[in-house]
Structure formats: structure tokens, C-alpha cells
C-alpha positions in Angstrom: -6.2 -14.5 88.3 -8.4 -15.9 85.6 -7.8 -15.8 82.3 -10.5 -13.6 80.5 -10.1 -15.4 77.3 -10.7 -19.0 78.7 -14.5 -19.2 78.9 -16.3 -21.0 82.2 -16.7 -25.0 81.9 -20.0 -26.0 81.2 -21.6 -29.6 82.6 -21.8 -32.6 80.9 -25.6 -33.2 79.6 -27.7 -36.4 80.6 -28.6 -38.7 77.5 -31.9 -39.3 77.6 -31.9 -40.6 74.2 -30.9 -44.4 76.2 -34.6 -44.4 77.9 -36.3 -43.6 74.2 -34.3 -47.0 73.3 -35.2 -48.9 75.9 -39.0 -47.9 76.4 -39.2 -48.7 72.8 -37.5 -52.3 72.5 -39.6 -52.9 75.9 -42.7 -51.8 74.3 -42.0 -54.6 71.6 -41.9 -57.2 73.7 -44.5 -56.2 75.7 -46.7 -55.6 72.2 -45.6 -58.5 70.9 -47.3 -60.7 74.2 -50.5 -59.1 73.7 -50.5 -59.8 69.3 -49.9 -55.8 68.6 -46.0 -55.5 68.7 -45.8 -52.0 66.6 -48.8 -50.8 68.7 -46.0 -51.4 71.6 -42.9 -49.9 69.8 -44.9 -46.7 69.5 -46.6 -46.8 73.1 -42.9 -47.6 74.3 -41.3 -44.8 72.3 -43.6 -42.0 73.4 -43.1 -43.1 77.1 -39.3 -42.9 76.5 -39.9 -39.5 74.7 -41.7 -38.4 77.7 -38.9 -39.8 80.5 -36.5 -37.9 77.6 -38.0 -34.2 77.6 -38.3 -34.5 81.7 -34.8 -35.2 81.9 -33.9 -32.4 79.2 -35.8 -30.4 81.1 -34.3 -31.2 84.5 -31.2 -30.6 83.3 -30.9 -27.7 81.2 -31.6 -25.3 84.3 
């Protein structure tokens, strides 16, 4: 018999947060080729925010 007190185990939850870092330091670089590198930290950090809130999304159901 279960115990009544204990309450159900829940899942681990993805981190997203590791594809907000990466888009962004990539989005340097690739900025930083083309003479705008803080044009490419943003561009890189909304894509990364975007990949982010999919996967936050995915997984909370």
C-alpha cells in the first residue's frame, strides 16, 4: 500500500537555459564576421529564447 502522505515524484525539467547561452555566444561570432557583433548577441539570444520557450513548452505537459 502507498503511503498517503508521500506525495507522487514529479520529472526532472529540461534546461533550456544552455541553448539561450549558446545561440547567444554563436551569435557573437557570427556578428562579429559580418562588423555587427552586439546585433548578433541579440539575434542569437532571441533564437535561444525561442528554442527555450518550445522546449518549456514541450515539457511542461
Amino acid at each position: 500500500m502507498q503511503d498517503p502522505i508521500k506525495k507522487p515524484e514529479r520529472r526532472t525539467p529540461v534546461a533550456g537555459g544552455f541553448f539561450i547561452a549558446v545561440a547567444s555566444i554563436a551569435g557573437v561570432f557570427i556578428g562579429g564576421f559580418q562588423g555587427q557583433p552586439v546585433i548578433g548577441l541579440l539575434a542569437g539570444f532571441v533564437v535561444g529564447l525561442v528554442i527555450a520557450v518550445l522546449i518549456w513548452m514541450l515539457d511542461r505537459k
